[in-house]
C-alpha positions as CSV (number, residue, x, y, z in Angstrom):
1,X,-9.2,4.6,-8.3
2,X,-5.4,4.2,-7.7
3,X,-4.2,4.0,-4.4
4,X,-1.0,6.3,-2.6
5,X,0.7,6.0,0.3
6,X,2.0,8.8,2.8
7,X,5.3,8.4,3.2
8,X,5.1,10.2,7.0
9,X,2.7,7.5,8.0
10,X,4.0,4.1,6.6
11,X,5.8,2.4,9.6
12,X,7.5,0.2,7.2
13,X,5.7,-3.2,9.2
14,X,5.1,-5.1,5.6
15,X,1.3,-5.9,6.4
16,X,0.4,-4.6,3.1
17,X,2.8,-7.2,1.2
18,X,1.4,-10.1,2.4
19,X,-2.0,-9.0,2.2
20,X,-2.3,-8.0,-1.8
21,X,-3.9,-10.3,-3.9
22,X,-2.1,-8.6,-7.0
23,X,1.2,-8.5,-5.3
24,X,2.1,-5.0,-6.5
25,X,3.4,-3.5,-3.3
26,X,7.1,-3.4,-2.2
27,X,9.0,-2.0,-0.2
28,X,11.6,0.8,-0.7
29,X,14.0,2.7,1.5
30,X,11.6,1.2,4.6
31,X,8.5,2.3,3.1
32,X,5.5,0.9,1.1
33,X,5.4,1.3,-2.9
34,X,2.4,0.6,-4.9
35,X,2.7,-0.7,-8.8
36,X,0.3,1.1,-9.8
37,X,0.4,-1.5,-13.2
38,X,-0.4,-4.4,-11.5
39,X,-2.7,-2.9,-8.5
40,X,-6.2,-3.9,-9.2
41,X,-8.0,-1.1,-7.1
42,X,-9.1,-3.7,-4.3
43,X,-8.7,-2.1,-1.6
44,X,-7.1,-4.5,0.7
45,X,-4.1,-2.7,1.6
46,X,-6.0,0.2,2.6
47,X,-7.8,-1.5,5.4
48,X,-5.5,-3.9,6.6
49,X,-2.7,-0.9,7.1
50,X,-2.4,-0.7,10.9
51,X,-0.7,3.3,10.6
52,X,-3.8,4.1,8.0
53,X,-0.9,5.2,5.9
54,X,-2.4,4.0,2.4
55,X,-5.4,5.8,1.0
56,X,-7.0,6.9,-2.3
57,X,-5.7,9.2,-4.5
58,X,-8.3,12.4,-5.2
């Protein structure tokens, strides 16, 4: 399942870069964005997000 962030809730602290295995998040204009080509659905960003700003998409 692909993962999204909410743009209100990223604080823009990079956490989420240096933790994906897949390397397919960036930042842009301050925020988090997710590739969702090269994202492999692990997870990882999602819990190691201090602002809980990455989730699931329904």
């Amino acid at each position: 399942m692909a993962v999204k962030v909410d743009k209100d809730l990223c604080v823009g602290c990079e956490t989420c870069i240096d933790e994906c295995p897949s390397e397919a998040i960036t930042m842009s204009g301050g925020i988090a964005v997710i590739d969702k080509e090269k994202c492999v659905d692990c997870n990882t960003c999602i819990d190691c997000c201090p602002s809980a700003a990455i989730s699931t998409e329904d």
